[in-house]
Each structure stands twice: as structure tokens, then as C-alpha cells.
C-alpha positions, 0 to 999 in steps of 0.5 A: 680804715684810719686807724689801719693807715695809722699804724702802717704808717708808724710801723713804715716810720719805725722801720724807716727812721730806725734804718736811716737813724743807723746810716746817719750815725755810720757816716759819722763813726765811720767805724762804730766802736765795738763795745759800743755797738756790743752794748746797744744790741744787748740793750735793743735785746734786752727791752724788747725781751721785756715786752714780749714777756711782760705784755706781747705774750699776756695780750695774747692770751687774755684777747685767745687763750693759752692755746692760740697764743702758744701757736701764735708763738711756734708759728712765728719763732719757726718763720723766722728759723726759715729765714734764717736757714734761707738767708745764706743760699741768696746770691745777687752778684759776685764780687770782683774786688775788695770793694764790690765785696763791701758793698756786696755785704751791705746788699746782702744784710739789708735783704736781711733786715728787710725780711725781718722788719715784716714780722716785726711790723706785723707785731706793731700792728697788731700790738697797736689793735690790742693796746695803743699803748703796747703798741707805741711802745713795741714801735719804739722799741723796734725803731730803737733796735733797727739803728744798729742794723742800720749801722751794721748795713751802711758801715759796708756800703761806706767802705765799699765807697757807695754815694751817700744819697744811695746808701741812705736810700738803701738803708731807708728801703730795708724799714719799708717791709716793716709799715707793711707788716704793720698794715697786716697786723693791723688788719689781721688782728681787727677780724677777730679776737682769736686771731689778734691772739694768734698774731700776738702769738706770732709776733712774740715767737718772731721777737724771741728768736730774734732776740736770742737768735740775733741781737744777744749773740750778737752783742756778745760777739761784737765787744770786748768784756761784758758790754753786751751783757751790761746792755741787756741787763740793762735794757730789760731792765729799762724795759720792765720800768718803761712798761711800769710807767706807761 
């Protein structure tokens, strides 16, 4: 039970301090620039592709099998697919002026990250029941990818003229799913070895649409030139030698 509290509590960690990390910095830049958002993206994309590669997906066959782990990793990729096909019919409030629409655009990408910070949190828990070593990794990594999206959600809430006690509370909320998929992962992946291995499965296919879904398009829409690719190149990079390391 220890074990469980620790890993939801660095999973709420990741997401919390990643997010609010994001929301330091805007206030800061105010308006981050674009080829420097561009290439952390890419960067963020490219060691967590590293990892899934390298160890999320190999954990998961050799705690199951191929079968299991494949599963895992359909199950999880198509999750998120429903997200994604969801995400846009969710309507809280109409805007009624310039500002209110900024504001309305922050609310609405902090439920998205909100959403998608639970699979992750469910992939560092259950990482961390394979490996304390994966796990403090992937969490890492994770928190080092949710400083954008932290960044991404208060830039709007900043414009809109939000206080700032209230956009970093907002901003920290949205990392709150991620300690609860931490404790699910946790939990999950203790009952049995087949099921670490489907949880491994799942947070893998999660991770890689994502990635590809997200975090790349999104750096190669968000600068100029090739930041997003340098980004990813060299984050898997990065990720390939941090794992050699560690």
C-alpha cells in the first residue's frame, strides 16, 4: 500500500508540477516564441517515443506476451482516439466578447489535458510496477511534456486577463488526473503479471497517439523552419542515451 501511495503521488507530481511549471513560464513570456515552443514539443515527442520503444513496449511483452501487450497497445491507442473524436462537441459556456473567448479556449484545453493526463498516469504507475527505474523515467519525461501544455492553456487565460492565483490553480488541476491514473496503474498492474503486461500495452498505445497525434504535428505546426523536427530528432535521441544511462 506504500508503494501504491508513492507512485500516485509522483504521478499527481508529474502532472501537477509539469502544468503549473507551463503557467510559470507564460506569465513570464507572455507569448512563448514559436520556434521555441516548436522544438520542445518535438523534443517531449521525441524521448517519450524512446521510451515507448525502448522499454514500455519490451516491459510489456516479457512481464505477458506479444498477445497481450498488442492488445494493450490497440486498446490504449483507440482510447484516445475517442478522446480525441469527443473533445470537440464539449461546449461550457458561449463567449460573449474578445475576452471571454480566451479565457473560453484555456478552459477548454485544460479539460483536454486533464483527460489525457490519466492514461499517462496510468502508464507511470504501471511503469513503476515493472521497474522503478522505467518508471521514474517515464514520469520525468511526462512532466517534462505537460510544460508546454501548461503553457499552451495559460497563455489564453493570461490574455483573456484571468488573475493569476486562478490561472495557476486551473493550470495545477488539469495534472490532478494524472496522480489518479498513477494509482490505477499502480493498482492494476500489481494484480497480475497479464495485466501489468495489458497496462503496459495500453499506456504504450496511449503514449504513441499522442505523440504522433499531438506532440509532432504539433511542433511542426507551431514554428517556423525545422525546430520541430531538430526537437524530435533530438529528444529521441536524448531519450535513447538517458535510458543507455540509467
Amino acid at each position: 500500500m506504500e508503494d501504491v501511495l508513492r507512485i500516485t503521488l509522483i504521478g499527481l507530481g508529474a502532472g501537477v508540477i509539469g502544468t503549473g511549471s507551463g503557467a510559470f513560464i507564460a506569465l513570464f513570456l507572455k507569448s512563448p516564441g514559436k520556434n521555441l515552443l516548436s522544438f520542445f514539443l518535438g523534443f517531449a515527442g521525441g524521448i517519450m517515443l524512446a521510451i515507448v520503444l525502448n522499454d514500455l513496449l519490451p516491459e510489456s511483452i516479457e512481464a505477458g506476451n506479444f498477445f497481450t501487450a498488442f492488445s494493450g497497445l490497440l486498446i490504449g491507442a483507440f482510447f484516445i482516439l475517442f478522446l480525441d473524436l469527443k473533445m470537440p462537441h464539449f461546449h461550457f459556456f458561449e463567449a460573449s466578447d474578445e475576452l471571454a473567448r480566451f479565457i473560453r479556449t484555456g478552459t477548454i484545453l485544460g479539460l483536454g489535458i486533464a483527460m489525457h493526463n490519466l492514461p499517462e498516469g496510468i502508464a507511470i504507475g504501471a511503469s513503476y510496477v515493472a521497474s522503478p527505474t522505467l518508471g521514474f523515467t517515464l514520469a520525468f519525461t511526462i512532466a517534462l511534456h505537460n510544460i508546454p501544455e501548461g503553457i499552451a492553456m495559460a497563455c489564453p487565460l493570461c490574455v483573456g486577463g484571468l488573475r493569476l492565483r486562478w490561472i495557476f490553480l486551473y493550470t495545477a488541476l488539469a495534472g490532478l488526473p494524472m496522480g489518479i491514473g498513477a494509482f490505477l496503474g499502480a493498482t492494476l498492474g500489481a494484480i497480475s503479471d497479464l495485466v501489468l503486461s495489458l497496462a503496459l500495452g495500453f499506456a504504450g498505445g496511449s503514449m504513441l497517439y499522442i505523440i504522433f497525434g499531438e506532440l509532432i504535428p504539433g511542433a511542426q505546426n507551431s514554428g517556423n523552419g525545422h525546430s520541430g523536427t531538430f526537437g524530435a530528432v533530438f529528444g529521441t535521441i536524448s531519450g535513447i542515451l538517458l535510458l543507455a544511462v540509467i
